[in-house]
Predicted model as a PDB file, atoms N, CA, C, CB and O in Angstrom, pLDDT in the B-factor column:
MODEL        1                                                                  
ATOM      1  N   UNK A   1     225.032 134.894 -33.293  1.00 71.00           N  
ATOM      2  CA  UNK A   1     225.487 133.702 -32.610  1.00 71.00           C  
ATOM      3  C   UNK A   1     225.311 133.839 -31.098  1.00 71.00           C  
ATOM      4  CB  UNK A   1     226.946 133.422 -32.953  1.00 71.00           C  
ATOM      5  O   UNK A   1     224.623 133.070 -30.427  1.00 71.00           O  
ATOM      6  N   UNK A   2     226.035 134.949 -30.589  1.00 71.00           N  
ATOM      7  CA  UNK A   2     225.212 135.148 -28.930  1.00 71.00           C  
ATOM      8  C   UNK A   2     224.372 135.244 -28.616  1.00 71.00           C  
ATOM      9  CB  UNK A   2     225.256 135.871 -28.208  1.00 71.00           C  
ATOM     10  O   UNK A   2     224.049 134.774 -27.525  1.00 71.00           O  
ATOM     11  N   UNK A   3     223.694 135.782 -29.244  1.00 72.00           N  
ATOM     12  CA  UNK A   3     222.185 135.643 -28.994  1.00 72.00           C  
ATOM     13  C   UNK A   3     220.992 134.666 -29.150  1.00 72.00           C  
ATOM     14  CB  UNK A   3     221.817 136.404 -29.529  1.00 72.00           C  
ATOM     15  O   UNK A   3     219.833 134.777 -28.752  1.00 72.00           O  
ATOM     16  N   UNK A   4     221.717 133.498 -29.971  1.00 80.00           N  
ATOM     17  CA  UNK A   4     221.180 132.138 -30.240  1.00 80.00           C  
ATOM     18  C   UNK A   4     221.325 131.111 -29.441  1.00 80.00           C  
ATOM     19  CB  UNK A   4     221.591 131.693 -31.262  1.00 80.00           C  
ATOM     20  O   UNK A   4     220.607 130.128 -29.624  1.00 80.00           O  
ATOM     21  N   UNK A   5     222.002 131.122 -28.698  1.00 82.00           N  
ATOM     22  CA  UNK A   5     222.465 130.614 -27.888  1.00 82.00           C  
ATOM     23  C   UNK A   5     222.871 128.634 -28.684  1.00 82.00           C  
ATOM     24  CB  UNK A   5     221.339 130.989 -26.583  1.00 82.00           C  
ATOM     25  O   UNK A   5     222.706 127.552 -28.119  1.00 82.00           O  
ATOM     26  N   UNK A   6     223.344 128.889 -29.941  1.00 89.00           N  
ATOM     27  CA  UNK A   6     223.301 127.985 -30.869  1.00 89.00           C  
ATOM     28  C   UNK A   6     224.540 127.778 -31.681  1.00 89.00           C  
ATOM     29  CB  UNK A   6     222.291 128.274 -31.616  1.00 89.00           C  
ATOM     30  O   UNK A   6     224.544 128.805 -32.359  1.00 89.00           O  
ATOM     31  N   UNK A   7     225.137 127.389 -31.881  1.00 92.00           N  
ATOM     32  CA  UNK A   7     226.288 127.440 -32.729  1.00 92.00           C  
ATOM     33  C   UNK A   7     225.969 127.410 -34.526  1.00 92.00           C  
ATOM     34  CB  UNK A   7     227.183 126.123 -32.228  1.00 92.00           C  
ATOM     35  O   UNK A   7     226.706 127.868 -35.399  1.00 92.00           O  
ATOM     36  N   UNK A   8     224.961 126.886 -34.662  1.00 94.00           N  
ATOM     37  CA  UNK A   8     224.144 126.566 -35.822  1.00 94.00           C  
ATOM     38  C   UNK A   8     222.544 127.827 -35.968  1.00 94.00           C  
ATOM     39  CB  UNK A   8     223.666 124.692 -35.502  1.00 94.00           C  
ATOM     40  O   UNK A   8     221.573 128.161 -35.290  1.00 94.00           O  
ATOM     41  N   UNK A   9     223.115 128.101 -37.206  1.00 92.00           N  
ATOM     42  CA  UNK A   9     222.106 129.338 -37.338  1.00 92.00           C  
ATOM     43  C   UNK A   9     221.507 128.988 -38.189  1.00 92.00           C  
ATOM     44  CB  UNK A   9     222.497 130.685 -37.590  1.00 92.00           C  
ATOM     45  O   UNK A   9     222.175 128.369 -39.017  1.00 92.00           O  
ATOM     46  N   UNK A  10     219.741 129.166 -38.570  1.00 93.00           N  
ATOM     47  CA  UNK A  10     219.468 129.106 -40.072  1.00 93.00           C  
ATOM     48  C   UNK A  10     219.369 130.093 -40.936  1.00 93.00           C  
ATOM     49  CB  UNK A  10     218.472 128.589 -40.298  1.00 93.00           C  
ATOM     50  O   UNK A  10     218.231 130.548 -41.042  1.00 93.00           O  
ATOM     51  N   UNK A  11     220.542 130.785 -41.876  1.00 91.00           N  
ATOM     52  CA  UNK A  11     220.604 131.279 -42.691  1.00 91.00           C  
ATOM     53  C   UNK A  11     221.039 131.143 -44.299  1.00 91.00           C  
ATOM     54  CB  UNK A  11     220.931 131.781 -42.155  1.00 91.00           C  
ATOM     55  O   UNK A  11     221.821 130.360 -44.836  1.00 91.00           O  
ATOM     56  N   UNK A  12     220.459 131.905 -44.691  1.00 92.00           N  
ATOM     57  CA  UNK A  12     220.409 131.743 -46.532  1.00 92.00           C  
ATOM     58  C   UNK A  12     221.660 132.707 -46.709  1.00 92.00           C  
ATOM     59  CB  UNK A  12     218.652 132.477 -47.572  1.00 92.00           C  
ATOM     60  O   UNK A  12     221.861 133.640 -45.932  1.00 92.00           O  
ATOM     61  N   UNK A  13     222.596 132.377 -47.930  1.00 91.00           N  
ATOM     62  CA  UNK A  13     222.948 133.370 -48.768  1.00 91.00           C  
ATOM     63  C   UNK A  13     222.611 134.534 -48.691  1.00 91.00           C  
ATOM     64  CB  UNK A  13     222.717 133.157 -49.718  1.00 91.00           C  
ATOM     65  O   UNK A  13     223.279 135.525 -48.395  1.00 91.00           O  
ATOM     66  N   UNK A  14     221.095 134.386 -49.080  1.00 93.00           N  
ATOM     67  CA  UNK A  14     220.453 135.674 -49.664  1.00 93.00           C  
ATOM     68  C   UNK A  14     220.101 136.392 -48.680  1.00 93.00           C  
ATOM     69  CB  UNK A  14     219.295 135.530 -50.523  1.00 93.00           C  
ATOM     70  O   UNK A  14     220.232 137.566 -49.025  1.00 93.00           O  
ATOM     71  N   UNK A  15     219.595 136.292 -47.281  1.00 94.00           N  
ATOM     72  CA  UNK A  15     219.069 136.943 -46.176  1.00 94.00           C  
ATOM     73  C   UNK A  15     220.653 137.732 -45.498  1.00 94.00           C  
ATOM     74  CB  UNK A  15     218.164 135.658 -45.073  1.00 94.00           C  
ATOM     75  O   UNK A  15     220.767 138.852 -45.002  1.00 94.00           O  
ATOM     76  N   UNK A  16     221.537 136.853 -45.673  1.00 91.00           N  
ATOM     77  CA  UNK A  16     222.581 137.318 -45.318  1.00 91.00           C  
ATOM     78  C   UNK A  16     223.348 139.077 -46.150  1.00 91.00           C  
ATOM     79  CB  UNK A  16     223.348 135.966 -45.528  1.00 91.00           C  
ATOM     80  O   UNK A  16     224.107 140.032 -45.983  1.00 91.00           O  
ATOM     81  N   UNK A  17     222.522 138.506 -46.921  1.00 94.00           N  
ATOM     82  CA  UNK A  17     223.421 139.739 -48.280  1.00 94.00           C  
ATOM     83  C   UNK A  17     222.363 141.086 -48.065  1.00 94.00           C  
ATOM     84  CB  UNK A  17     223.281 138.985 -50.634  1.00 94.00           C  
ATOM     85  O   UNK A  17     222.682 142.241 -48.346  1.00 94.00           O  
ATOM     86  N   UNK A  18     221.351 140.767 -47.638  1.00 95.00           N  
ATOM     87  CA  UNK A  18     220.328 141.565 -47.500  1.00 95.00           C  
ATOM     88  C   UNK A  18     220.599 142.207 -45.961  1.00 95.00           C  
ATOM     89  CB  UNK A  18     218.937 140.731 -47.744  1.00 95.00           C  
ATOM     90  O   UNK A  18     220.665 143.415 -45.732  1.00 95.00           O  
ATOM     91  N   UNK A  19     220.705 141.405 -45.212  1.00 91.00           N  
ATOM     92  CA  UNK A  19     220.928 142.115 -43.612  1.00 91.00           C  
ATOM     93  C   UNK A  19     222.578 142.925 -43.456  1.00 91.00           C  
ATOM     94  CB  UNK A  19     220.854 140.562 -42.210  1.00 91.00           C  
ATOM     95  O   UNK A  19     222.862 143.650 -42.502  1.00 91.00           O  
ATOM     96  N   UNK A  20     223.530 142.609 -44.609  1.00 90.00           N  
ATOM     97  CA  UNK A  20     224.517 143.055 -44.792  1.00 90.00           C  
ATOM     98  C   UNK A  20     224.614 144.520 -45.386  1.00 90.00           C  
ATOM     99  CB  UNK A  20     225.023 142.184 -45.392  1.00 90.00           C  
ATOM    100  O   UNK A  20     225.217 145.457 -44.861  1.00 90.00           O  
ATOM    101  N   UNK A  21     223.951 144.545 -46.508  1.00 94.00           N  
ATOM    102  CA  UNK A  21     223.512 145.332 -47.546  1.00 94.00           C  
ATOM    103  C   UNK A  21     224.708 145.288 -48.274  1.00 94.00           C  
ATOM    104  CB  UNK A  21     222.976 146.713 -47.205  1.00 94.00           C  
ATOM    105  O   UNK A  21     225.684 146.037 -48.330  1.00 94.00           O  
ATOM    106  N   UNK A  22     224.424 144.306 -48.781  1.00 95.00           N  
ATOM    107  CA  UNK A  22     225.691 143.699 -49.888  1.00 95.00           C  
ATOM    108  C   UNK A  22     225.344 142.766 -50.818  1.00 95.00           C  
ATOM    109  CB  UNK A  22     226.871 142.948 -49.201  1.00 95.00           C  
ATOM    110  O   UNK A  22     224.377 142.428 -50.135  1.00 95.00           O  
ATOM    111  N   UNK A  23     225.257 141.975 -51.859  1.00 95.00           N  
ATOM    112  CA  UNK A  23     224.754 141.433 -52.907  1.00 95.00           C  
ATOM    113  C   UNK A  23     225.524 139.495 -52.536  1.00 95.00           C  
ATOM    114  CB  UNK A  23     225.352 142.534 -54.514  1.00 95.00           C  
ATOM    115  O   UNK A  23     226.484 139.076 -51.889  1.00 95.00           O  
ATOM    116  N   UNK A  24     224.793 139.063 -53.097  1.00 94.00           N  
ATOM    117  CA  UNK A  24     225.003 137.679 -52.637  1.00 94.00           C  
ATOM    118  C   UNK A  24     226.059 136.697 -52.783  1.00 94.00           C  
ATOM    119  CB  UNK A  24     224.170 137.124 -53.028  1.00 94.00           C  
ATOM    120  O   UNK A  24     226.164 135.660 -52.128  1.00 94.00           O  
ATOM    121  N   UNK A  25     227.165 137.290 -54.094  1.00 95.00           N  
ATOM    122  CA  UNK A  25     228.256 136.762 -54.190  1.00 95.00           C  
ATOM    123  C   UNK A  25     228.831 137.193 -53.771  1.00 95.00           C  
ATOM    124  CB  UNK A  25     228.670 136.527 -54.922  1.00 95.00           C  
ATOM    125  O   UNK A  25     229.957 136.701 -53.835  1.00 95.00           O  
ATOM    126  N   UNK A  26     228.705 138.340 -53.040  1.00 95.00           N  
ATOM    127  CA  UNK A  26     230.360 138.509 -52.126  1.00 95.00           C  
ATOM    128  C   UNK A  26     229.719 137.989 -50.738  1.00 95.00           C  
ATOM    129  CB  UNK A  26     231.233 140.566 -51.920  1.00 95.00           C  
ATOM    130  O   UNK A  26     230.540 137.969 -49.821  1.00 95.00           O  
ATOM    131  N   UNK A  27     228.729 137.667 -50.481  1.00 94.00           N  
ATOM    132  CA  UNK A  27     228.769 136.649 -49.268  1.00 94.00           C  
ATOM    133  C   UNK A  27     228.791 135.181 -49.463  1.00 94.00           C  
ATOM    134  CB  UNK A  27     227.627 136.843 -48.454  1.00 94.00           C  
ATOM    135  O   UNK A  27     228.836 134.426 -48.492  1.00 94.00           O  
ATOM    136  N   UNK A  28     228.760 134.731 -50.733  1.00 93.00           N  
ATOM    137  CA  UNK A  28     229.506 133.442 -51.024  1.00 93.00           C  
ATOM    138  C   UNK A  28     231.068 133.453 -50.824  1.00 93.00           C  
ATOM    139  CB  UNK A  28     229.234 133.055 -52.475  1.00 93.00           C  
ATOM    140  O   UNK A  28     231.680 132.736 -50.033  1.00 93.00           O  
ATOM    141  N   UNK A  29     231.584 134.342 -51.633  1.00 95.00           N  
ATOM    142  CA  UNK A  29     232.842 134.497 -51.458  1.00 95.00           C  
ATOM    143  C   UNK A  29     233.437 134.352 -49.749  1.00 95.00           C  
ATOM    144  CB  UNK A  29     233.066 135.856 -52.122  1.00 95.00           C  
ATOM    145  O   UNK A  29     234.259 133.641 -49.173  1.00 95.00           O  
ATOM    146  N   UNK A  30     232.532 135.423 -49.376  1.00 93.00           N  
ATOM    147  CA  UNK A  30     233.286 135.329 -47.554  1.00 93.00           C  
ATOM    148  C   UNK A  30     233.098 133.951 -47.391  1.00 93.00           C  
ATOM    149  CB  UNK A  30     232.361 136.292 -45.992  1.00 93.00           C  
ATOM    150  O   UNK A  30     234.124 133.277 -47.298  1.00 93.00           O  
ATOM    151  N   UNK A  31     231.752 133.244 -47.323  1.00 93.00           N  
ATOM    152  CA  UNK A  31     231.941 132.165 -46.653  1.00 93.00           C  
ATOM    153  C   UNK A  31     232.900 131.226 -47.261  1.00 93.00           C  
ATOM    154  CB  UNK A  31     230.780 131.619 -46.443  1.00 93.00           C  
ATOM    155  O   UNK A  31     233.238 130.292 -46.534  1.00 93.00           O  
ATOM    156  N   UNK A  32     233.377 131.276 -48.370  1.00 95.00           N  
ATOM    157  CA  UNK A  32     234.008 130.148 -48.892  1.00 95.00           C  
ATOM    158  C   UNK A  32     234.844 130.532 -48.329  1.00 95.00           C  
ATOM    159  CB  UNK A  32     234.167 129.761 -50.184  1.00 95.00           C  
ATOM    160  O   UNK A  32     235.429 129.457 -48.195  1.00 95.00           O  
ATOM    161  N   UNK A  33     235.827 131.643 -47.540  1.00 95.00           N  
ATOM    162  CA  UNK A  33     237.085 131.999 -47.175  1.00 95.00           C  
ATOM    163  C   UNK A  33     236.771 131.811 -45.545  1.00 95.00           C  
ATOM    164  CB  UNK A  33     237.592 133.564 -47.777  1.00 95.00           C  
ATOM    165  O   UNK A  33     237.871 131.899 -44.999  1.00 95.00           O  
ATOM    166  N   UNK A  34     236.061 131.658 -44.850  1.00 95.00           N  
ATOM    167  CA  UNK A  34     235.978 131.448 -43.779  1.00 95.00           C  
ATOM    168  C   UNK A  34     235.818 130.336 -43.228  1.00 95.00           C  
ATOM    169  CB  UNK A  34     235.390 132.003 -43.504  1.00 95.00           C  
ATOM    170  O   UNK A  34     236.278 130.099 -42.111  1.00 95.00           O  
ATOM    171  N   UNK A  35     234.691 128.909 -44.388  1.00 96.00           N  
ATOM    172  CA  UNK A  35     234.640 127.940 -44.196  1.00 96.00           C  
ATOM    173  C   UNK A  35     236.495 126.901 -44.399  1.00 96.00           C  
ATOM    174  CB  UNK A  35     233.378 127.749 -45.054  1.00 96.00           C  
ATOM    175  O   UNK A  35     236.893 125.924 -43.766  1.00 96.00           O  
ATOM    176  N   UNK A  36     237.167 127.680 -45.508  1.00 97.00           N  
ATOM    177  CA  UNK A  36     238.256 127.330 -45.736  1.00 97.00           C  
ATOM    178  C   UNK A  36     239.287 127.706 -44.822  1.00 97.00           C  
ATOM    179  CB  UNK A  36     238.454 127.644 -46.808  1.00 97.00           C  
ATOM    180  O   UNK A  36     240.398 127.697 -45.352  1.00 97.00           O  
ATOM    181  N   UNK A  37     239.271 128.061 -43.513  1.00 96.00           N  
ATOM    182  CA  UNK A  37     239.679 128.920 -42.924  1.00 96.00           C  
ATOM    183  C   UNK A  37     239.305 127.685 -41.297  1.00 96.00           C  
ATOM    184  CB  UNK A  37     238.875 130.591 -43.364  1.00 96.00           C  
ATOM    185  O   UNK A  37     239.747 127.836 -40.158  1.00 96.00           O  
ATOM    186  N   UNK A  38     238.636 126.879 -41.668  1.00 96.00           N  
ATOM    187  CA  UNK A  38     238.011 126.258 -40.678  1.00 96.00           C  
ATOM    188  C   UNK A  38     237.382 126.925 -39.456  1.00 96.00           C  
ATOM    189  CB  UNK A  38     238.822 125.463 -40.307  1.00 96.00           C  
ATOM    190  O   UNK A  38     237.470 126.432 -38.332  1.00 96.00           O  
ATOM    191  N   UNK A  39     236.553 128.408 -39.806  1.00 96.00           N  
ATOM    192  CA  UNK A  39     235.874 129.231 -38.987  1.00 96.00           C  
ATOM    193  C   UNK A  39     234.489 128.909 -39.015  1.00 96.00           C  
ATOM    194  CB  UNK A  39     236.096 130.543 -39.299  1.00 96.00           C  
ATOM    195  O   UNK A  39     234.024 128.771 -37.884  1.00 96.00           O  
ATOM    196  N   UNK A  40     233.610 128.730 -40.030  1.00 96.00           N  
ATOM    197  CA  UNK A  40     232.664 127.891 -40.278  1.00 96.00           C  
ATOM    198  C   UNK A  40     232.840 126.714 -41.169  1.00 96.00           C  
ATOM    199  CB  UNK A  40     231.767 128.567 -40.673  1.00 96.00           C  
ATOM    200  O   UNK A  40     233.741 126.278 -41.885  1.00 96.00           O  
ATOM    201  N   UNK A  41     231.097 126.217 -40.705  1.00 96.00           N  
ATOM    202  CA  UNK A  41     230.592 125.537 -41.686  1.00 96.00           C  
ATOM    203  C   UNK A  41     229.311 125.918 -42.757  1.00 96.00           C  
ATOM    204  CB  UNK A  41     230.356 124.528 -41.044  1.00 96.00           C  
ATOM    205  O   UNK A  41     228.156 125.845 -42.338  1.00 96.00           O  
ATOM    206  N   UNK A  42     229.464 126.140 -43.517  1.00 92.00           N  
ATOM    207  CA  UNK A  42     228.394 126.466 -44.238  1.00 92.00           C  
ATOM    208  C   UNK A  42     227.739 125.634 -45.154  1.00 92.00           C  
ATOM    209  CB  UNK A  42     228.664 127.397 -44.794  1.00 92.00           C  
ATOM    210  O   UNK A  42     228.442 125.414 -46.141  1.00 92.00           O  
ATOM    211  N   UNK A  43     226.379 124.966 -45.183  1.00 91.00           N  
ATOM    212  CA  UNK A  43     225.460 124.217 -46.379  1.00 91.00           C  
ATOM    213  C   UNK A  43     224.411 125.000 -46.326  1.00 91.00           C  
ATOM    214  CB  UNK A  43     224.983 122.609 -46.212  1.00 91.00           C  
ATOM    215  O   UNK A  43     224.239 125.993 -45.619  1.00 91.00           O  
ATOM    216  N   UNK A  44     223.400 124.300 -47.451  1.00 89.00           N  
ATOM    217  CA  UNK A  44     222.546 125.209 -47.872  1.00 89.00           C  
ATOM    218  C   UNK A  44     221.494 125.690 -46.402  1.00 89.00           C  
ATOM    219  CB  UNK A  44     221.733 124.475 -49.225  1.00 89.00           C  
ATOM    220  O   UNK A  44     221.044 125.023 -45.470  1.00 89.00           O  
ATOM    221  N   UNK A  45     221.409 127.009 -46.725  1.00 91.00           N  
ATOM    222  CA  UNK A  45     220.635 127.682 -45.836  1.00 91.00           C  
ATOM    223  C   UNK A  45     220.808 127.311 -44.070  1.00 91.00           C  
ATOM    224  CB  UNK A  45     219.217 127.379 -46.385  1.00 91.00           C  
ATOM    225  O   UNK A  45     219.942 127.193 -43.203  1.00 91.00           O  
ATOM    226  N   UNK A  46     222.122 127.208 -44.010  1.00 94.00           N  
ATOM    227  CA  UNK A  46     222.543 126.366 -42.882  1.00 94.00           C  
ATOM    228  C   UNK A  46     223.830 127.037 -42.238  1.00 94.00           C  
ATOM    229  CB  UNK A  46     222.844 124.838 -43.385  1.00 94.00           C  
ATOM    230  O   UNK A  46     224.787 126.921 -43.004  1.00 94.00           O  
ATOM    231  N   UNK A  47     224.151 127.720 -41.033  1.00 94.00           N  
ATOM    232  CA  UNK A  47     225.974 127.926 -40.997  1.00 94.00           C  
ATOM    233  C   UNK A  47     226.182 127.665 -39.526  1.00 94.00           C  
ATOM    234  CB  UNK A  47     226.714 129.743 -41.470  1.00 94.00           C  
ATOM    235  O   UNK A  47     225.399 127.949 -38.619  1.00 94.00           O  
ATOM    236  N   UNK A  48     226.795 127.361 -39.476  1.00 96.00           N  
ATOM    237  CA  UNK A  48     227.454 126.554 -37.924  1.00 96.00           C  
ATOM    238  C   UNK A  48     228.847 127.081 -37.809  1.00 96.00           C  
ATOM    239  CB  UNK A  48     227.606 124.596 -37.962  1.00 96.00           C  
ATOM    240  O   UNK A  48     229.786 126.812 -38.558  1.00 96.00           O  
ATOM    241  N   UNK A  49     228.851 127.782 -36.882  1.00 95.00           N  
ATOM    242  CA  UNK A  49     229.922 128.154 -36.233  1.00 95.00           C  
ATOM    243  C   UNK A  49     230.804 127.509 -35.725  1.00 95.00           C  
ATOM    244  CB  UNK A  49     229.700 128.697 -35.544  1.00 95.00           C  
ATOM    245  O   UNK A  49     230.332 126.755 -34.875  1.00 95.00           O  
ATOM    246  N   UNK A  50     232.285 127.394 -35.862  1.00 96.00           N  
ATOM    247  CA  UNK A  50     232.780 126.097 -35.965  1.00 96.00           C  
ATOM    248  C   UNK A  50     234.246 126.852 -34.828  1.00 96.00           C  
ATOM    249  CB  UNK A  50     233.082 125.367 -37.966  1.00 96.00           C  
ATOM    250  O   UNK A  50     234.627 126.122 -33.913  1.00 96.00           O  
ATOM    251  N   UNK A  51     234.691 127.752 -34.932  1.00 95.00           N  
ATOM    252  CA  UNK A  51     235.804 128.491 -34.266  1.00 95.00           C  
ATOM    253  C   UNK A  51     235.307 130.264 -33.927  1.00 95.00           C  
ATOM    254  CB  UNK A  51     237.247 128.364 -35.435  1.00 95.00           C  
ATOM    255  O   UNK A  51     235.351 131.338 -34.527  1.00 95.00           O  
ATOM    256  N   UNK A  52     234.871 129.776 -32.684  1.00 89.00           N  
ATOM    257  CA  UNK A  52     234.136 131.516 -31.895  1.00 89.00           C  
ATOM    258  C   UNK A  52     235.371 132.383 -32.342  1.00 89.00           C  
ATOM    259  CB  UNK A  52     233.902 131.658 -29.583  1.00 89.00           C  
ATOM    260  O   UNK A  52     235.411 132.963 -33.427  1.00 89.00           O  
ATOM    261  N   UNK A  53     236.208 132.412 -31.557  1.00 88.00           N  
ATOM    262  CA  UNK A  53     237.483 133.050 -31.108  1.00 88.00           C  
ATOM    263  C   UNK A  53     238.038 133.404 -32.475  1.00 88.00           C  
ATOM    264  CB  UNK A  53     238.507 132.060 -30.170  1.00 88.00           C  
ATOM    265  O   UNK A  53     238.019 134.629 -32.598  1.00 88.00           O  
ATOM    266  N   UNK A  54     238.634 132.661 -33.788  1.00 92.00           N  
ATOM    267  CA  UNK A  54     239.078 132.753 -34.766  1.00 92.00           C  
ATOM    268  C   UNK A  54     237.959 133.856 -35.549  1.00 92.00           C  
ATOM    269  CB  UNK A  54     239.349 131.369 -35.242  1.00 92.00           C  
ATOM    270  O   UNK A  54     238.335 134.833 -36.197  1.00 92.00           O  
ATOM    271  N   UNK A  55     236.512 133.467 -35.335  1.00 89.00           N  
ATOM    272  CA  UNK A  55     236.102 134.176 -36.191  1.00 89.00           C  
ATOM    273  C   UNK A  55     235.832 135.112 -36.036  1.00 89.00           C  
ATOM    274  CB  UNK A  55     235.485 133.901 -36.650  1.00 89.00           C  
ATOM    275  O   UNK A  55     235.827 135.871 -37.005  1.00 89.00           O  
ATOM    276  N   UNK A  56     235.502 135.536 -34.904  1.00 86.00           N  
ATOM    277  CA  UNK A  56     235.846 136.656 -33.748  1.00 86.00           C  
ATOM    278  C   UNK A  56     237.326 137.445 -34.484  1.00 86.00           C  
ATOM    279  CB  UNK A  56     236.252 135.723 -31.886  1.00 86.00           C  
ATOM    280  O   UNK A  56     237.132 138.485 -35.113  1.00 86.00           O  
ATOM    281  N   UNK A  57     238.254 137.093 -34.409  1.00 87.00           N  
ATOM    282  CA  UNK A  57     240.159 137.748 -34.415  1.00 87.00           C  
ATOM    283  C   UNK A  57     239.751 137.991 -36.140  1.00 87.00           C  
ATOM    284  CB  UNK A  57     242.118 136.072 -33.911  1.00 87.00           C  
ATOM    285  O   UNK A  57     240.188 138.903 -36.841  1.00 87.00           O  
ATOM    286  N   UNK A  58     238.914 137.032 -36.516  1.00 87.00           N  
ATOM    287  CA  UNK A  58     239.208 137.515 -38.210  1.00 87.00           C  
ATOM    288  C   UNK A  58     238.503 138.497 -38.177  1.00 87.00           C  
ATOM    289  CB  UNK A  58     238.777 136.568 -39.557  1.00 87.00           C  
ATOM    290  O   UNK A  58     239.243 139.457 -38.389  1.00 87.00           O  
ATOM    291  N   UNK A  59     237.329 138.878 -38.010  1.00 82.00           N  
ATOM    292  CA  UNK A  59     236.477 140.453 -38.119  1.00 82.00           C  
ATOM    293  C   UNK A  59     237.592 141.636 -37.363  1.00 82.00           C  
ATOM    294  CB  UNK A  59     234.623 140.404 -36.978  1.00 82.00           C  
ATOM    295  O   UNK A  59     238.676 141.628 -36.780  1.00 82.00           O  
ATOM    296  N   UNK A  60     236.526 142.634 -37.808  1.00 81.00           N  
ATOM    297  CA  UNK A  60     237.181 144.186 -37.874  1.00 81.00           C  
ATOM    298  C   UNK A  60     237.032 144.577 -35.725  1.00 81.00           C  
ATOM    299  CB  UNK A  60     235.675 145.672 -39.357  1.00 81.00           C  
ATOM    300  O   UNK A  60     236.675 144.116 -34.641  1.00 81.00           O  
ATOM    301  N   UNK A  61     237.456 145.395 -36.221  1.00 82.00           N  
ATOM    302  CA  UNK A  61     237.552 146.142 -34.287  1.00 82.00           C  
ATOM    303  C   UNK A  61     235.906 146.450 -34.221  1.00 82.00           C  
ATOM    304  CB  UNK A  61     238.815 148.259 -33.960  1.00 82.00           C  
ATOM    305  O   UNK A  61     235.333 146.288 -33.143  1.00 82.00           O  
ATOM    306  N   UNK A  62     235.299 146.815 -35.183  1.00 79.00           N  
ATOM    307  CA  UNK A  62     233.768 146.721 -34.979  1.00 79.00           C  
ATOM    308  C   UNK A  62     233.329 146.367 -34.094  1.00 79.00           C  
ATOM    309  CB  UNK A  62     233.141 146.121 -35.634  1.00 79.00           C  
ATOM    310  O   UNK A  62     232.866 146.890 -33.080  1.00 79.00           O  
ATOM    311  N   UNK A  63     233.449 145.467 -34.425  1.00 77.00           N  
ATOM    312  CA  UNK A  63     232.387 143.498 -33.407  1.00 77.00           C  
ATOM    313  C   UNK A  63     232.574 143.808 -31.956  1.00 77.00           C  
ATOM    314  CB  UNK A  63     233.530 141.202 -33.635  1.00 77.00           C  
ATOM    315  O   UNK A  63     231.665 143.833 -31.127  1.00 77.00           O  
ATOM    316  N   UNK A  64     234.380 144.142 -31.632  1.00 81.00           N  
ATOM    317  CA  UNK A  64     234.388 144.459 -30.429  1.00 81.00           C  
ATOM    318  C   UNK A  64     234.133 145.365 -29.955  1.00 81.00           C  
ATOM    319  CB  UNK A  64     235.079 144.330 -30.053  1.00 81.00           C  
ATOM    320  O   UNK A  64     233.944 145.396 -28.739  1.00 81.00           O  
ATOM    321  N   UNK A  65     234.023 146.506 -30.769  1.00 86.00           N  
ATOM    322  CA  UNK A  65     232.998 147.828 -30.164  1.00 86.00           C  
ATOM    323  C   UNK A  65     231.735 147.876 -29.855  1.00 86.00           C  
ATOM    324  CB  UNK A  65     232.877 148.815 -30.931  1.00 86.00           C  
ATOM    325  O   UNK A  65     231.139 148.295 -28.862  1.00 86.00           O  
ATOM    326  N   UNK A  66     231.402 147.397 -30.825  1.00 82.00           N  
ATOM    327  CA  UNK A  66     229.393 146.871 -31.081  1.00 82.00           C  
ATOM    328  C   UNK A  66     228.958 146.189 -29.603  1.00 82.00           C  
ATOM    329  CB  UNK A  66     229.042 145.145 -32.692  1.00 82.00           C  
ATOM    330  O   UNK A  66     228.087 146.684 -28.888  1.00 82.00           O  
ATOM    331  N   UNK A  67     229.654 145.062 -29.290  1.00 80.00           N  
ATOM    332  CA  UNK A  67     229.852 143.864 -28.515  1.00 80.00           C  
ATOM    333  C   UNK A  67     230.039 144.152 -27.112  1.00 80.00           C  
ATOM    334  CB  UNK A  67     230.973 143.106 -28.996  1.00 80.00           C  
ATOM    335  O   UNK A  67     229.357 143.656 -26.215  1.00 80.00           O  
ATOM    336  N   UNK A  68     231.402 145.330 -26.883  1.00 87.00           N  
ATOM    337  CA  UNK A  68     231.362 145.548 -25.518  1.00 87.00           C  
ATOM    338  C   UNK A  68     230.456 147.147 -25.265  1.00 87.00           C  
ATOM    339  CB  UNK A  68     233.070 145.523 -24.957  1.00 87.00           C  
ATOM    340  O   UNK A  68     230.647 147.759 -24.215  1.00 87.00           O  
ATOM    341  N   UNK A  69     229.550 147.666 -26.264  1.00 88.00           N  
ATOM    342  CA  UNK A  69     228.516 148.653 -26.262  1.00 88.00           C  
ATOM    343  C   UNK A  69     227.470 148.087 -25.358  1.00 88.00           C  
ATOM    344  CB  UNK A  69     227.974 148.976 -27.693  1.00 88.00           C  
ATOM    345  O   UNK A  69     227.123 148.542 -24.268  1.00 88.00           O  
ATOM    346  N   UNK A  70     226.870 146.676 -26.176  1.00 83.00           N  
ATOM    347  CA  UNK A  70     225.814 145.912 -25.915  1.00 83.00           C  
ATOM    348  C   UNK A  70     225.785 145.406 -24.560  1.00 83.00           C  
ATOM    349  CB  UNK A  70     225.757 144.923 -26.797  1.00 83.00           C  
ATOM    350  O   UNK A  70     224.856 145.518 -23.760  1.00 83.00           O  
ATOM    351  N   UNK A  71     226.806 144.885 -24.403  1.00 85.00           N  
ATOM    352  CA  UNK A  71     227.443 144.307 -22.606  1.00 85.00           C  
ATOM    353  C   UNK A  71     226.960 145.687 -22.094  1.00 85.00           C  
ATOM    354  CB  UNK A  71     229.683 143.927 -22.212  1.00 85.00           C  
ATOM    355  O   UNK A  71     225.864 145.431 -21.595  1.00 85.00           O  
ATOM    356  N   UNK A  72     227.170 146.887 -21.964  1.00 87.00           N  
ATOM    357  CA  UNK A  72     227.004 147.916 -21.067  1.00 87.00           C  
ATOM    358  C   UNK A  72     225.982 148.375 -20.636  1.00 87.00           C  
ATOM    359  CB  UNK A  72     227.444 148.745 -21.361  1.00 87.00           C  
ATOM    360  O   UNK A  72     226.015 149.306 -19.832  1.00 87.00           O  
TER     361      UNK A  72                                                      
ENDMDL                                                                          
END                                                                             
């Protein structure tokens, strides 16, 4: 998403599960809990970022390690 400078990304299910290294229903699953969550939006091959900040606070301390690595 930062790097897109886009709120709207084009991604699949399947590319997602693959860049994850995780299988494709448990990235249905997330998104259905995140879109329900009003953090995204997700349609086919389509996800739009809908709440930075929320979806941001819902991920792990990762993101913000990864994140303020990259800044440096």
């Amino acid at each position: 998403h930062q790097r897109a400078d886009s709120d709207t990304l084009a991604l699949t299910q399947e590319l997602l599960a693959v860049m994850l290294g995780t299988n494709r229903s448990s990235v249905t699953h997330a998104a259905i809990k995140l879109q329900n969550a009003g953090l995204i939006k997700y349609t086919r091959g389509q996800l739009t970022v809908l709440d930075l900040e929320g979806l941001e606070s819902a991920g792990c301390e990762c993101f913000r390690i990864v994140r303020a690595e990259y800044e440096r």
